[in-house]
C-alpha positions, 0 to 999 in steps of 0.5 A: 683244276686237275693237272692231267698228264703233265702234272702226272708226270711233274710228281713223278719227278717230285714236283711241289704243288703250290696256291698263289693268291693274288694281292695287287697288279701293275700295268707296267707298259703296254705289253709287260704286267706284273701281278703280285701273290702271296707264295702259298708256304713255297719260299719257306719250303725251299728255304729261299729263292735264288736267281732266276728262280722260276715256277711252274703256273697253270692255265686252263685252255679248251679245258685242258691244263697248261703249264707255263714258266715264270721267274720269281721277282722280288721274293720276300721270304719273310713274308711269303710274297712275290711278284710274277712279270709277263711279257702280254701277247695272244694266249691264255697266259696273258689273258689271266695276267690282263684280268687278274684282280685280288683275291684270285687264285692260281696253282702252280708247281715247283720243279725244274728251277736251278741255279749254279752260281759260276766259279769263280764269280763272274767279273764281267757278265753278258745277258741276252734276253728279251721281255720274256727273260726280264725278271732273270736279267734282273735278278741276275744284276741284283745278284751280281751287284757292281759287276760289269754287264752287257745286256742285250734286249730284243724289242718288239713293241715301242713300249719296251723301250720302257721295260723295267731294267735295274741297271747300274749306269756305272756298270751296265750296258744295255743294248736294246735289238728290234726283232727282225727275221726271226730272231737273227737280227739279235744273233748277228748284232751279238756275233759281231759285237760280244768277241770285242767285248770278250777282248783275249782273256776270257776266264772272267766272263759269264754269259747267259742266254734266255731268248725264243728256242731257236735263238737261245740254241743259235747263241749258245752254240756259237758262244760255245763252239766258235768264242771256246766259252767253257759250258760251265760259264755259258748258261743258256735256256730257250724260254719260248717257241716262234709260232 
């Protein structure tokens, strides 16, 4: 499958193609599959993986290709394998992760992933997520290990309940949020929570935001503007749009 104009334009900003081959899956929950690859050389040519290290895969719809976003989860440079999480729902990203099977293949491209770890390291860290940015969340609290962590999760389905969170008891608090209005129930239970949490000194904390765009952007905006969290310690990325 060719990547047309969206894969013109990805090697034109050196985007590095990739073949992911499948090895195993696992029904998680309900909604959350996971489906294990080998990396086709990728972690070696990047010399490893970072937090929330994420790739580009491509799917196939009306035979056009399209490209979506997902985070890398347990990357093993040694043997060349990873594991790629998705939140299910209607699309043809969800459809090839609910039949994938051993053996297939998918391309993928590299290009866009970054990450600057926030300096000095963080001593309190405040996650909004929700399925979608799960495998960052983690890959965050694996990063950070024994750092305290607030983490926000907006729900929709009872099976979230469920969701894979690596959390720490003695460090870690999860808030779990049903979605509710288009994503302002999350903005409101943050708003009045996370400047309590913040307490008057601040230079410690390090929030990051990955919810749908709107969200993402309202948050971001507010942690910013309105709680004076300078922007080189506010990480913020609109993982999906709300139809």
């Amino acid at each position: 499958m060719g990547h047309g104009w969206e894969g013109a334009v990805l090697k034109l900003f050196r985007g590095r193609d990739f073949t992911f081959t499948v090895t195993a899956t696992e029904q998680v929950t309900e909604h959350f599959r996971r489906v294990t690859v080998t990396d086709g050389g990728l972690l070696e040519a990047t010399g490893g993986a970072h937090p929330t290290m994420w790739v580009r895969l491509w799917f196939e719809r009306d035979g056009k290709p399209h490209q979506r976003g997902y985070t890398l989860v347990d990357p093993d440079p040694a043997a060349g394998t990873f594991g790629l999480e998705f939140a299910l729902h209607e699309g043809t990203a969800s459809d090839w992760a609910r039949s994938a099977k051993p053996g297939d293949t998918i391309d993928a491209t590299l290009q866009g992933t970054r990450f600057t770890p926030p300096a000095p390291r963080p001593g309190r860290l405040f996650l909004i997520g929700d399925a979608a940015s799960l495998p960052a969340v983690n890959s965050l609290l694996d990063e950070f290990a024994g750092v305290a962590a607030t983490i926000w999760c907006e729900t929709v389905h009872p099976s979230d309940a469920e969701l894979p969170f690596r959390l720490d008891p003695a460090h870690h608090t999860l808030h779990t949020v049903p979605r509710r209005d288009a994503g302002a129930h999350l903005v409101s239970e943050v708003q009045n929570a996370l400047p309590g949490l913040l307490g008057e000194d601040r230079s410690d904390a390090y929030v990051w935001i990955a919810c749908d765009t709107a969200t993402t952007r309202t948050l971001s905006s507010y942690v910013r503007k309105e709680l004076d969290i300078p922007k080189e310690r506010v990480n913020a990325l609109g993982y999906w749009r709300a139809g």
